[in-house]
N, C-alpha and C positions, 0 to 999 in steps of 0.2 A: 504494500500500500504506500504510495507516494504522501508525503507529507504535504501538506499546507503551508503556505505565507501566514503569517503575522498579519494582521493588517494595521493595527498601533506598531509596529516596527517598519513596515513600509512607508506609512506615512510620514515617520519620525526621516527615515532617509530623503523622504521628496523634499520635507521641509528644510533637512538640514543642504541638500545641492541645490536649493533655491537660495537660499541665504549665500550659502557660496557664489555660485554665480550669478547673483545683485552685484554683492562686494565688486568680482571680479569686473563686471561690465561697467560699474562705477567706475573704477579706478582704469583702466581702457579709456571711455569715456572722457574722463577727466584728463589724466597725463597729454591724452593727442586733441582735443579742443581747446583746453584751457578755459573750458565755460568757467566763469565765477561761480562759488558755492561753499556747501562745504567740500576741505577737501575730502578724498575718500579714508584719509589715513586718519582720520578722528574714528575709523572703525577698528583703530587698534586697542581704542579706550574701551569698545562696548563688545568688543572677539570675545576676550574672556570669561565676562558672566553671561553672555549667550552661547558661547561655547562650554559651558560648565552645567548649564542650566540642562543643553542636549545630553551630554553626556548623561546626565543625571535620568533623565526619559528614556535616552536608548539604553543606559543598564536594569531600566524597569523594565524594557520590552524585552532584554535578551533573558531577564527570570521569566519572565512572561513565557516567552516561546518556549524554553526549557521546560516551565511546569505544563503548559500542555501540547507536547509534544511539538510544534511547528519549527521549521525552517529556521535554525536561526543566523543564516546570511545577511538577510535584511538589517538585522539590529547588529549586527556586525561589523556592516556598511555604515551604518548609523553612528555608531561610535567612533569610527575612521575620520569620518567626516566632521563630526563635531570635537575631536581632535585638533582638525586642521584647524575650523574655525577659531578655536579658541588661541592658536598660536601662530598662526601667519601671518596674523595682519598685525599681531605684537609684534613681530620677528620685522616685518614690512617697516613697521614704526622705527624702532631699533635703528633700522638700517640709514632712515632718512633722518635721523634728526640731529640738531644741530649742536652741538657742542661748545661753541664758542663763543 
């Protein structure tokens, strides 16, 4: 018998590669226009309690799947991702900022 998807652990991944690629298209967006706004790098402030926040969701979806029996790739994906979020666009910050 083939197991099943999550569907709270599915979710939890569209949400989190939506968030990702906002950020991303932001920051594209932004570097090669130069529209005025905020920059996109003020998303380094809010990566990490939105990235803390998913984590926190998708290791409720991966007990989730574990206790009844589902797929747990999804929430695996899910945790990958809200990883990144929470540290790349800190890492992105890091990289730009000014020192002097």
């Amino acid at each position: 018998m083939e197991k099943g998807r999550d569907p709270l652990a599915r979710r939890l991944l569209f949400v989190g590669l939506g968030v990702l690629a906002l950020w991303t298209l932001w920051a594209i967006v932004y570097e090669t226009t130069g529209l005025p706004g905020v920059s996109y790098l003020i998303f380094g402030f809010v990566s990490v309690p939105t990235g803390l926040i998913l984590l926190l969701a998708s290791g409720i979806a991966y007990r989730r799947a574990s206790v009844h029996g589902f797929r747990k790739t999804d929430a695996l994906g899910a945790i990958l991702v809200s990883v990144v979020i929470g540290v790349l666009p800190w890492i992105m910050l890091l990289n730009f900022a000014d020192y002097s």
